[in-house]
Backbone atoms as SQL, in Angstrom:
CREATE TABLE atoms (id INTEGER PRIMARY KEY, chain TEXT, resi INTEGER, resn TEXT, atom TEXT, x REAL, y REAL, z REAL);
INSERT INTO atoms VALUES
  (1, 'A', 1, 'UNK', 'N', 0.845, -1.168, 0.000),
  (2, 'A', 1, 'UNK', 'CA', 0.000, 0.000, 0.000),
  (3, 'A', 1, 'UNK', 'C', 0.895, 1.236, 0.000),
  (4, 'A', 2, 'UNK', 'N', 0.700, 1.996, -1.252),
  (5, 'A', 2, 'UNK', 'CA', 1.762, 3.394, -1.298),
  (6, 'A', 2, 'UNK', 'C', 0.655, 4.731, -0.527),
  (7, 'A', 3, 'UNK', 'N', 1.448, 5.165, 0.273),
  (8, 'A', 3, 'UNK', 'CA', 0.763, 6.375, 0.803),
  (9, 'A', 3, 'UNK', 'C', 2.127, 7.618, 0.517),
  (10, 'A', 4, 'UNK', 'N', 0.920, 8.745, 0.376),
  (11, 'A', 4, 'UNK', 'CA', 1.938, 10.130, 0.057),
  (12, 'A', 4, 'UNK', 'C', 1.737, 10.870, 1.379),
  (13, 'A', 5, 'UNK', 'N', 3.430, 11.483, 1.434),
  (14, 'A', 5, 'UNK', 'CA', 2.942, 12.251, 2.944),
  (15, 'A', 5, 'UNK', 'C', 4.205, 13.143, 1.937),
  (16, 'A', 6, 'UNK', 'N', 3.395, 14.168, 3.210),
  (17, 'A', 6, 'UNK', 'CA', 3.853, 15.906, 2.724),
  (18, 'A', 6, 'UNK', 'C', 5.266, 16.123, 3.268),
  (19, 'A', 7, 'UNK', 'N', 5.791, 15.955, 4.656),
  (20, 'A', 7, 'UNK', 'CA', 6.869, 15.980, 5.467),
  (21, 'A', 7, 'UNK', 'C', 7.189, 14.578, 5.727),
  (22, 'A', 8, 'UNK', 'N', 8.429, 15.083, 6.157),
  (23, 'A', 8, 'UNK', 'CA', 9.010, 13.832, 7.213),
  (24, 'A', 8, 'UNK', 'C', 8.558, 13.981, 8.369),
  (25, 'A', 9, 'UNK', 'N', 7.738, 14.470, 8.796),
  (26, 'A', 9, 'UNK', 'CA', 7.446, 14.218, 10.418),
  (27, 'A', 9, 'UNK', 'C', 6.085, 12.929, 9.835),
  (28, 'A', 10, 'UNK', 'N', 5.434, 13.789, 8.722),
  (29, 'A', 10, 'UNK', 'CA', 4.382, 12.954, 8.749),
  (30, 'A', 10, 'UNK', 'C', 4.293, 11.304, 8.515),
  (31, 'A', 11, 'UNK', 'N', 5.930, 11.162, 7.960),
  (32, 'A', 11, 'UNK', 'CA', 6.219, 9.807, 7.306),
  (33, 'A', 11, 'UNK', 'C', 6.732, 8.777, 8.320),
  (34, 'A', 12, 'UNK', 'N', 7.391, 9.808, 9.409),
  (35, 'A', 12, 'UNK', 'CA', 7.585, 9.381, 10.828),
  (36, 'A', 12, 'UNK', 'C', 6.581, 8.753, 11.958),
  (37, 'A', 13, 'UNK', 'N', 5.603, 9.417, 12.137),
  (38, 'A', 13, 'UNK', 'CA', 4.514, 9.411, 12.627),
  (39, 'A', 13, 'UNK', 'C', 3.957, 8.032, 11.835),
  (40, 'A', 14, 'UNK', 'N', 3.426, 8.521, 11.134),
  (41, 'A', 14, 'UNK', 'CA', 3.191, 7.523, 9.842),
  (42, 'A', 14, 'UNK', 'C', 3.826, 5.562, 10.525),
  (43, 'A', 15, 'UNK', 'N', 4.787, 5.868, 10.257),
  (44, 'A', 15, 'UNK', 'CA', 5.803, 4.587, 10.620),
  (45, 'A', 15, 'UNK', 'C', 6.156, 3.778, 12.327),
  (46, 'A', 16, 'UNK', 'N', 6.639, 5.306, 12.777),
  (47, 'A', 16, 'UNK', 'CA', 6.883, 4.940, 14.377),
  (48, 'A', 16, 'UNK', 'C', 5.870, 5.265, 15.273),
  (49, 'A', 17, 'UNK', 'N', 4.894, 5.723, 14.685),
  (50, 'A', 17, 'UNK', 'CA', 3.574, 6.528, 15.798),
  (51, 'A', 17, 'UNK', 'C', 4.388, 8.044, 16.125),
  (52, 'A', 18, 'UNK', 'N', 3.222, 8.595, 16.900),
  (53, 'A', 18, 'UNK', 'CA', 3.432, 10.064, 17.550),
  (54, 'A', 18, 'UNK', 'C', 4.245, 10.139, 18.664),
  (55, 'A', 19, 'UNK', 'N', 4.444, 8.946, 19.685),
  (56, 'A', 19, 'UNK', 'CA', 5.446, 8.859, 20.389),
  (57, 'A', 19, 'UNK', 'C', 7.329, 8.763, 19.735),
  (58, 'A', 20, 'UNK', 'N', 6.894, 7.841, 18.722),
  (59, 'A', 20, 'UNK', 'CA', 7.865, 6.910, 18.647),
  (60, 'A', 20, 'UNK', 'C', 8.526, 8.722, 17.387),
  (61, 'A', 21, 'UNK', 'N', 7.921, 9.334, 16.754),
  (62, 'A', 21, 'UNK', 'CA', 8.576, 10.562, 16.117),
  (63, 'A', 21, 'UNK', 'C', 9.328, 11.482, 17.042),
  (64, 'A', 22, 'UNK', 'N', 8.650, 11.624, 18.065),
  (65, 'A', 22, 'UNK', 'CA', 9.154, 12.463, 18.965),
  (66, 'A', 22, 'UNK', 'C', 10.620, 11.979, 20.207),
  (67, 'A', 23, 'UNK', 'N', 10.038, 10.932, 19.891),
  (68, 'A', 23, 'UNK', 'CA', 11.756, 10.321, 20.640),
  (69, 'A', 23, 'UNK', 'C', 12.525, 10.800, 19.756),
  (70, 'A', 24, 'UNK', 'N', 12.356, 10.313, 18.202),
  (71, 'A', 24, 'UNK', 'CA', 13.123, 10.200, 17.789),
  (72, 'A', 24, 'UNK', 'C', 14.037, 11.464, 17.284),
  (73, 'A', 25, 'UNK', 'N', 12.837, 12.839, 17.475),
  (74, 'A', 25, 'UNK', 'CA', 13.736, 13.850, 17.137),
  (75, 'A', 25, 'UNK', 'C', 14.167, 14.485, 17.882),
  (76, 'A', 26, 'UNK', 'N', 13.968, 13.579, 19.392),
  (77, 'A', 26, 'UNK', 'CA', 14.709, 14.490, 21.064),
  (78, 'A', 26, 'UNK', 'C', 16.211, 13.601, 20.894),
  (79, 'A', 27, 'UNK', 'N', 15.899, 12.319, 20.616),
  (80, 'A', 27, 'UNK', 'CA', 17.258, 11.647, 20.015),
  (81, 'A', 27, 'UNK', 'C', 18.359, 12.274, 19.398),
  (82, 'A', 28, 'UNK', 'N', 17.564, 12.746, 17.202),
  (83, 'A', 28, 'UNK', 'CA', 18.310, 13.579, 17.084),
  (84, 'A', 28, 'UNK', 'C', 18.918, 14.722, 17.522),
  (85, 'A', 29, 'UNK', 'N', 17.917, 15.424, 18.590),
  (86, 'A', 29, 'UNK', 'CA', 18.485, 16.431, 18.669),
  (87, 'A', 29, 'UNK', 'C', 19.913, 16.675, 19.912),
  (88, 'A', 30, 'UNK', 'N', 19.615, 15.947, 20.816),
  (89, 'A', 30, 'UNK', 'CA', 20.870, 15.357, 21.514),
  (90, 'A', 30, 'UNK', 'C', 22.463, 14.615, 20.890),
  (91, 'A', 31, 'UNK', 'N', 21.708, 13.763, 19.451),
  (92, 'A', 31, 'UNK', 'CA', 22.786, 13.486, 18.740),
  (93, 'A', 31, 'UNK', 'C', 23.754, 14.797, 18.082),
  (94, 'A', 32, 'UNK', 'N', 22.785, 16.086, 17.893),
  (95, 'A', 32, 'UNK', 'CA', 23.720, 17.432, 17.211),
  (96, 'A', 32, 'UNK', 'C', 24.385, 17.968, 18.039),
  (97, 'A', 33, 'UNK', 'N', 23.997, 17.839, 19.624),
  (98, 'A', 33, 'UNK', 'CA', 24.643, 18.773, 20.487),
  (99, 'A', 33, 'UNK', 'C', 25.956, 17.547, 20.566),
  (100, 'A', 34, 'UNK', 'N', 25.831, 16.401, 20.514),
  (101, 'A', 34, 'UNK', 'CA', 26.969, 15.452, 21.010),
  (102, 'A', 34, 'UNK', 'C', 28.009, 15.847, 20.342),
  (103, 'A', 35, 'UNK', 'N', 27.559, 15.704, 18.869),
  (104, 'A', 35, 'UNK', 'CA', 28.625, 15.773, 17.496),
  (105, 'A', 35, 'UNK', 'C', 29.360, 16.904, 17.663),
  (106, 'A', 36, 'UNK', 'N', 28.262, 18.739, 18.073),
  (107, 'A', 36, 'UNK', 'CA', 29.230, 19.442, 18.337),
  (108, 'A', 36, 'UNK', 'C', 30.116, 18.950, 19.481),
  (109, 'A', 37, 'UNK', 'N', 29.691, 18.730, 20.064),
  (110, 'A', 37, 'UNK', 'CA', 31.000, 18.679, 21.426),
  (111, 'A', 37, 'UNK', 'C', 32.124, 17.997, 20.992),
  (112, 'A', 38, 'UNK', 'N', 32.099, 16.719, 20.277),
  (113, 'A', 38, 'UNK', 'CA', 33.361, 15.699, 19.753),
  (114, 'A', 38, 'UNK', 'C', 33.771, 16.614, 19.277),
  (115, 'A', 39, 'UNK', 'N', 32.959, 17.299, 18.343),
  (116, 'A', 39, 'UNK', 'CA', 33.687, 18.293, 17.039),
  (117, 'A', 39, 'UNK', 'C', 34.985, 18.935, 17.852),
  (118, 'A', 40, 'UNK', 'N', 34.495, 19.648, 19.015),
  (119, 'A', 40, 'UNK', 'CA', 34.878, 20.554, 19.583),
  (120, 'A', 40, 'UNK', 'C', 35.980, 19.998, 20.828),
  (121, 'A', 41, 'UNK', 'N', 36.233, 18.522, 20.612),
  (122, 'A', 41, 'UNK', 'CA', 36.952, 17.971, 21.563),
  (123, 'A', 41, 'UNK', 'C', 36.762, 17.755, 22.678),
  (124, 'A', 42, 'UNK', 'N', 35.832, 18.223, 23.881),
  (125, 'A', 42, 'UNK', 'CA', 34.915, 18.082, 24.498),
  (126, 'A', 42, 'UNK', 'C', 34.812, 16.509, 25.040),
  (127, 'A', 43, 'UNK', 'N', 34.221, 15.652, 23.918),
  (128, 'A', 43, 'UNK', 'CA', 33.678, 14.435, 23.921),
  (129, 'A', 43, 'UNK', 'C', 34.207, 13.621, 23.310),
  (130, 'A', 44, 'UNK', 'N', 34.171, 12.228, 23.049),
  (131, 'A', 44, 'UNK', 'CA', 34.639, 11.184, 22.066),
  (132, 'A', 44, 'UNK', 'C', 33.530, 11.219, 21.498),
  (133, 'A', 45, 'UNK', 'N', 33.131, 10.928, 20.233),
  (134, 'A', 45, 'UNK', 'CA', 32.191, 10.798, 19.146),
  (135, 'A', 45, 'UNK', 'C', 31.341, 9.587, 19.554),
  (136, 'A', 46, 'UNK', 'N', 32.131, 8.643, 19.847),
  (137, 'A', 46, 'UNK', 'CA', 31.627, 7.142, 20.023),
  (138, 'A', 46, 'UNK', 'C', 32.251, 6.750, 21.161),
  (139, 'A', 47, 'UNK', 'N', 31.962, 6.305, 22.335),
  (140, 'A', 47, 'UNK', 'CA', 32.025, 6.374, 23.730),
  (141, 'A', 47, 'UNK', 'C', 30.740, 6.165, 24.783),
  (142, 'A', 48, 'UNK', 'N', 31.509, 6.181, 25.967),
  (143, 'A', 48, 'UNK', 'CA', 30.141, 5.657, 26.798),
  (144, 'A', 48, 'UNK', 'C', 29.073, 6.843, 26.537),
  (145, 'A', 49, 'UNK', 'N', 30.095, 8.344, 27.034),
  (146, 'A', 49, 'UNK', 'CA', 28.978, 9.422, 27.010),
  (147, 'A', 49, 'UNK', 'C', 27.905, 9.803, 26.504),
  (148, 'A', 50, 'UNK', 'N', 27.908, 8.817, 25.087),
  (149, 'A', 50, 'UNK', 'CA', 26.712, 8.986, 24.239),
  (150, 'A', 50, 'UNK', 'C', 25.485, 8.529, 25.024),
  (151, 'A', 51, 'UNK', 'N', 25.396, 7.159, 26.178),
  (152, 'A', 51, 'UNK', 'CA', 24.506, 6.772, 26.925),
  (153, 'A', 51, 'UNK', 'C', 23.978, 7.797, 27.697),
  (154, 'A', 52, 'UNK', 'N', 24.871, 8.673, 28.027),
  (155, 'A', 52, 'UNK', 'CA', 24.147, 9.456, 29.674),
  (156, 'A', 52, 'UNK', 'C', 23.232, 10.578, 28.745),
  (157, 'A', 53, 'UNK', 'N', 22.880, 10.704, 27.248),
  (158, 'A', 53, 'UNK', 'CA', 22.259, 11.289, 26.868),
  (159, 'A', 53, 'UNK', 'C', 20.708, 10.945, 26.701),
  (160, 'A', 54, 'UNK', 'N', 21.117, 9.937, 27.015),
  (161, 'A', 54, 'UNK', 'CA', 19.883, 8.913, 27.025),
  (162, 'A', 54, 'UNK', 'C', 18.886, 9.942, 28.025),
  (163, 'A', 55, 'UNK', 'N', 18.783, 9.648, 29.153),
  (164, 'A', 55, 'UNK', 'CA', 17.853, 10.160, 29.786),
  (165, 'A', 55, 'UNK', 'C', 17.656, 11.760, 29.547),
  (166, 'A', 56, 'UNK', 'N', 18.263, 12.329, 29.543),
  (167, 'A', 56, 'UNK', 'CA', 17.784, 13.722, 28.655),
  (168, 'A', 56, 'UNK', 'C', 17.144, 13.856, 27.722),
  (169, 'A', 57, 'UNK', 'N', 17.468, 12.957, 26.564),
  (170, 'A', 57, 'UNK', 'CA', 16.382, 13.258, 25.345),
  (171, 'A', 57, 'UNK', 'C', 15.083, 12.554, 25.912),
  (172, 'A', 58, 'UNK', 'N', 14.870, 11.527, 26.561),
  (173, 'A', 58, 'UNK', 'CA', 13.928, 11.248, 26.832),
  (174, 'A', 58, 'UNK', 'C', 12.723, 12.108, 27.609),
  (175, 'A', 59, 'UNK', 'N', 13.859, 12.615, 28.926),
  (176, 'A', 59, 'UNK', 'CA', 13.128, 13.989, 29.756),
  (177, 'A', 59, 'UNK', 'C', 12.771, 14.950, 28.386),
  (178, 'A', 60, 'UNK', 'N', 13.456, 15.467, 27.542),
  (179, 'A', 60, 'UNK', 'CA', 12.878, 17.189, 26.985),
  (180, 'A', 60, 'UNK', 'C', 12.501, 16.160, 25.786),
  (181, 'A', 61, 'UNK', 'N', 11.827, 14.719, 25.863),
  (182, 'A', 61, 'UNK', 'CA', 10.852, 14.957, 24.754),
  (183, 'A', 61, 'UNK', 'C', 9.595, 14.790, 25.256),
  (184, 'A', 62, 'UNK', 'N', 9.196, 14.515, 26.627),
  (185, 'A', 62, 'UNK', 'CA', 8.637, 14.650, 27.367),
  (186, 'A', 62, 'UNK', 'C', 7.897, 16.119, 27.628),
  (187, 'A', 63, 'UNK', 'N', 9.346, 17.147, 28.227),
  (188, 'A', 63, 'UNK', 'CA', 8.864, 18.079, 28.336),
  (189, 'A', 63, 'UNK', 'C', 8.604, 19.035, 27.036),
  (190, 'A', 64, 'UNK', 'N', 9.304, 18.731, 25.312),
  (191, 'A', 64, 'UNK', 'CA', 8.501, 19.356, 24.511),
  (192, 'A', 64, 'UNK', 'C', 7.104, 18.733, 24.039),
  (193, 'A', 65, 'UNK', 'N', 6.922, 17.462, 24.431),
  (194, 'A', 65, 'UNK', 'CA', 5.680, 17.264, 23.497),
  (195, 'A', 65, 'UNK', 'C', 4.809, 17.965, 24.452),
  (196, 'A', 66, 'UNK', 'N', 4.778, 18.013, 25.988),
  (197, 'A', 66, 'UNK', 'CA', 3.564, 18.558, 26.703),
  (198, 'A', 66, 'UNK', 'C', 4.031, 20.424, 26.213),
  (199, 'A', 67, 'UNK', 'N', 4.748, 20.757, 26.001),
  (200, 'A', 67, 'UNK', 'CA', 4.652, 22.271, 25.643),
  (201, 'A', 67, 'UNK', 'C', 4.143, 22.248, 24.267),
  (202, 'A', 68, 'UNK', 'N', 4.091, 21.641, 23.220),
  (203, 'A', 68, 'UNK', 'CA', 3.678, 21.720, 22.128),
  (204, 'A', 68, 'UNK', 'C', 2.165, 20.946, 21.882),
  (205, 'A', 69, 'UNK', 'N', 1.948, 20.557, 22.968),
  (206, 'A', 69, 'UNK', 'CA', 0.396, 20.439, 23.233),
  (207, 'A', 69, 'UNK', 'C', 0.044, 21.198, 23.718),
  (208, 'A', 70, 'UNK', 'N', 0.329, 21.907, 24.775),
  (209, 'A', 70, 'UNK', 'CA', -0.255, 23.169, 25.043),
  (210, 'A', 70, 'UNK', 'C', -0.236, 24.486, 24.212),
  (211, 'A', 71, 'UNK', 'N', 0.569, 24.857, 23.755),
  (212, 'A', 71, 'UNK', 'CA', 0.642, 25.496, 22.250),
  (213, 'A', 71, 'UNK', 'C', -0.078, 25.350, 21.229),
  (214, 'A', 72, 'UNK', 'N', -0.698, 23.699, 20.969),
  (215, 'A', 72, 'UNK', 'CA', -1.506, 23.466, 20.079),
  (216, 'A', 72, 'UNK', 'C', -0.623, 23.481, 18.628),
  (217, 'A', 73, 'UNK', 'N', 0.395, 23.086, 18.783),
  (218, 'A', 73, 'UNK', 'CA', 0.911, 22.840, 17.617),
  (219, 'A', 73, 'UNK', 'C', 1.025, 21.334, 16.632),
  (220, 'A', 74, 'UNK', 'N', 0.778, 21.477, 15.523),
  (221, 'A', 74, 'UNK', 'CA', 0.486, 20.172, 14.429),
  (222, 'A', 74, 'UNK', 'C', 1.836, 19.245, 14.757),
  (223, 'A', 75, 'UNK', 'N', 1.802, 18.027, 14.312),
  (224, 'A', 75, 'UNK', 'CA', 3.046, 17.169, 14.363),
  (225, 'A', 75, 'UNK', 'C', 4.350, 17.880, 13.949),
  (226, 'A', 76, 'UNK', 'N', 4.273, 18.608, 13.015),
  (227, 'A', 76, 'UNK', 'CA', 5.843, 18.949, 11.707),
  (228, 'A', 76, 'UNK', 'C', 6.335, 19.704, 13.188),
  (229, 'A', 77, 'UNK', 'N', 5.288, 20.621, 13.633),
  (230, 'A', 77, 'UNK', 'CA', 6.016, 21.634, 14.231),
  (231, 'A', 77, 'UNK', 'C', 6.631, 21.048, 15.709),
  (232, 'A', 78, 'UNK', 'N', 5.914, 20.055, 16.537),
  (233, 'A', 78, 'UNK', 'CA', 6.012, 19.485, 17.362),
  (234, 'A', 78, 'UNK', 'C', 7.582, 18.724, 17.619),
  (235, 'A', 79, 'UNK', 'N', 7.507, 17.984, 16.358),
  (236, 'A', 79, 'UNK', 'CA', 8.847, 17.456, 16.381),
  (237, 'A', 79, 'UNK', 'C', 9.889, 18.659, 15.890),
  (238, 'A', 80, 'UNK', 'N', 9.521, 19.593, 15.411),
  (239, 'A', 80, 'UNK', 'CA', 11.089, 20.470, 15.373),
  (240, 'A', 80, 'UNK', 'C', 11.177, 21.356, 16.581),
  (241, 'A', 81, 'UNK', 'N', 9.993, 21.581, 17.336),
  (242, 'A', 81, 'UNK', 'CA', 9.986, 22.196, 18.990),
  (243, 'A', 81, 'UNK', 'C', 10.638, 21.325, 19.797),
  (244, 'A', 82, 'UNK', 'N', 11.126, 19.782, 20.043),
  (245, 'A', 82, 'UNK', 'CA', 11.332, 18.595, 20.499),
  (246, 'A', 82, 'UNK', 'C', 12.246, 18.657, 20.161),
  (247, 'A', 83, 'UNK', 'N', 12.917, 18.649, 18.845),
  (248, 'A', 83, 'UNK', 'CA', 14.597, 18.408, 18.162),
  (249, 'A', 83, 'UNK', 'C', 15.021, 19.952, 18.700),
  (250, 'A', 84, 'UNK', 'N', 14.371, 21.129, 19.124),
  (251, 'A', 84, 'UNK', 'CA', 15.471, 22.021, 19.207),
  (252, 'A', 84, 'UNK', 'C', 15.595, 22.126, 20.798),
  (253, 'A', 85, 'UNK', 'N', 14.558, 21.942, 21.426),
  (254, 'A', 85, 'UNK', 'CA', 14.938, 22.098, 23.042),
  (255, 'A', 85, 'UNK', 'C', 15.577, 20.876, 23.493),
  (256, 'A', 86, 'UNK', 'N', 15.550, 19.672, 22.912),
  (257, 'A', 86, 'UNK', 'CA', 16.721, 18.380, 22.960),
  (258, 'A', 86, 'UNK', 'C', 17.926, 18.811, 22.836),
  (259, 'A', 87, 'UNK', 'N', 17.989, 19.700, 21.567),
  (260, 'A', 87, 'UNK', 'CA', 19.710, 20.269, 20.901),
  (261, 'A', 87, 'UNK', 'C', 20.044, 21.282, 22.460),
  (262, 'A', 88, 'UNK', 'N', 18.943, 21.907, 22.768),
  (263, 'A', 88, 'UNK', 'CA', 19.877, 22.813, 23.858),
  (264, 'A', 88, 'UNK', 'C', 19.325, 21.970, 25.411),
  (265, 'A', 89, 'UNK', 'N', 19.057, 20.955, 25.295),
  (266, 'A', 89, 'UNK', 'CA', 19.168, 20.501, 26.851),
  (267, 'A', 89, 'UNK', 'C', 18.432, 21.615, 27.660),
  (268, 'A', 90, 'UNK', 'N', 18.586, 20.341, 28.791),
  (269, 'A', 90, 'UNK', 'CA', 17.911, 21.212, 30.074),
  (270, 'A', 90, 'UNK', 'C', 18.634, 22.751, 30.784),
  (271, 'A', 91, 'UNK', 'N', 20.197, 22.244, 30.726),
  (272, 'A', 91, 'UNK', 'CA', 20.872, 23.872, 31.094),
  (273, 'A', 91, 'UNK', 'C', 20.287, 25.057, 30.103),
  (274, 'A', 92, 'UNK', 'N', 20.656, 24.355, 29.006),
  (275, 'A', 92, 'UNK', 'CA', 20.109, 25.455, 27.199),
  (276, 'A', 92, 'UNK', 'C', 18.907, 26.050, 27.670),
  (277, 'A', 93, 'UNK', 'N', 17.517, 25.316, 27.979),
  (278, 'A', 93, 'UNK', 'CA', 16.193, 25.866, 28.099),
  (279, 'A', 93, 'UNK', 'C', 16.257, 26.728, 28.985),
  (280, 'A', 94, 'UNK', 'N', 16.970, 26.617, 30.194),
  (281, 'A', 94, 'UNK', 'CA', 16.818, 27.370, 31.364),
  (282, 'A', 94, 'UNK', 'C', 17.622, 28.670, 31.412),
  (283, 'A', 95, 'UNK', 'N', 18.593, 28.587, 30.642),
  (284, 'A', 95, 'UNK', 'CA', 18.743, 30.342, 29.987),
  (285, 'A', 95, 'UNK', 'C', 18.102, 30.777, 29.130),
  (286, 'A', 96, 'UNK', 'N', 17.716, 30.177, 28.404),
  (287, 'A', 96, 'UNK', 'CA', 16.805, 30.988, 27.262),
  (288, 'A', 96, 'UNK', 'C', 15.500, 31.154, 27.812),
  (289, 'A', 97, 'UNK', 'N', 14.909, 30.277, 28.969),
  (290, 'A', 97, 'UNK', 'CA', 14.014, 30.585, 29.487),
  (291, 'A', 97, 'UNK', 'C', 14.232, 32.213, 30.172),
  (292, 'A', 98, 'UNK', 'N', 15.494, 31.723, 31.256),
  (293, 'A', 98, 'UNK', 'CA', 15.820, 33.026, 32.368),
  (294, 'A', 98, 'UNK', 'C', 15.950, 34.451, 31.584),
  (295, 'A', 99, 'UNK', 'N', 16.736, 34.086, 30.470),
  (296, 'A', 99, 'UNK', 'CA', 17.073, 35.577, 29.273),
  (297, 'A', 99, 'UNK', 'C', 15.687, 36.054, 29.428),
  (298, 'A', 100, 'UNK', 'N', 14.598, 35.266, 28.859),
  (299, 'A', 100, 'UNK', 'CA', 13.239, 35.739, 28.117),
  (300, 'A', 100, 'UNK', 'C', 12.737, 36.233, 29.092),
  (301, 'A', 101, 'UNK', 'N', 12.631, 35.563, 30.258),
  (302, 'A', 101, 'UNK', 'CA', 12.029, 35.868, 31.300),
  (303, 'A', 101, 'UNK', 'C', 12.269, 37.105, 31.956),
  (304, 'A', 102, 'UNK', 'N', 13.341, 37.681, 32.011),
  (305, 'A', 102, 'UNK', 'CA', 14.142, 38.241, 32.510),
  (306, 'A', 102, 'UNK', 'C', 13.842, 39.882, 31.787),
  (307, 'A', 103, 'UNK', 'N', 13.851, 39.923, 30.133),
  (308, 'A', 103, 'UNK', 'CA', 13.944, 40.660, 29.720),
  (309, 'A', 103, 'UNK', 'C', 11.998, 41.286, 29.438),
  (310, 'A', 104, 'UNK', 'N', 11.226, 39.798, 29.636),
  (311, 'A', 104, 'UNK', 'CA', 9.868, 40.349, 29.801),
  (312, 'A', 104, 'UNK', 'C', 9.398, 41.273, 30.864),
  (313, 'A', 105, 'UNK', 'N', 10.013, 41.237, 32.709),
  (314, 'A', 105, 'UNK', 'CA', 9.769, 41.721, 33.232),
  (315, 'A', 105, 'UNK', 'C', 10.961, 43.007, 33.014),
  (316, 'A', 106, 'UNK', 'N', 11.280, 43.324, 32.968),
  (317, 'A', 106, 'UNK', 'CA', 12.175, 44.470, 32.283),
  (318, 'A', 106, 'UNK', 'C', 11.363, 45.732, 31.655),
  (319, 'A', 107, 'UNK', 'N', 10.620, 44.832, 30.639),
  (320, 'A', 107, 'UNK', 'CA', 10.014, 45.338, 29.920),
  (321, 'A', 107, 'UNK', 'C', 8.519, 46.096, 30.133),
  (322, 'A', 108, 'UNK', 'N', 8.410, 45.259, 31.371),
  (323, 'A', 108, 'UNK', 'CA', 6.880, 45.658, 32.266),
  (324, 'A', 108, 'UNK', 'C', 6.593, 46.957, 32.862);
């Protein structure tokens, strides 16, 4: 059975379910921050450290899919809200949270 889908989220979904997309792009997105770091010497590329990422992508795909349900956002967007707060981790969110936050009451 050939089916047409518009995106790759949808072909994802499609294949792994709505869970199984969103792992997978808290996955990727932990896999970009890794690569920079090897890049950057930081890390070994291939090594244990790649494991302890484990539970992080799992936590911020957690915590993006419930923010992108509350947002009300469609799958495409869901999984690239998921792949980018994965890429900046839990420290990442919490400055860009504190910045935003910070500069809203500022602004008050």
């Amino acid at each position: 059975m050939s089916e047409n889908y518009k995106t790759l989220a949808e072909m994802m979904a499609a294949w792994l379910g709505g869970a199984g997309s969103i792992l997978f792009g808290s996955f990727a997105g932990r896999a970009m921050w890794h690569a920079v770091e090897a890049r950057k010497g930081r890390r070994k590329l291939f090594g244990i450290e790649i494991l302890y990422e484990l539970p992080i992508a799992i936590g911020m795909a957690v915590i993006g899919d419930g923010l992108a349900g509350w947002l009300g956002l469609q799958q495409t967007a869901a999984l690239a809200l998921v792949a980018a707060l994965s890429y900046l981790g839990p420290r990442g969110s919490e400055v860009m949270l504190s910045k935003w936050y910070g500069k809203k009451i500022v602004g008050e």
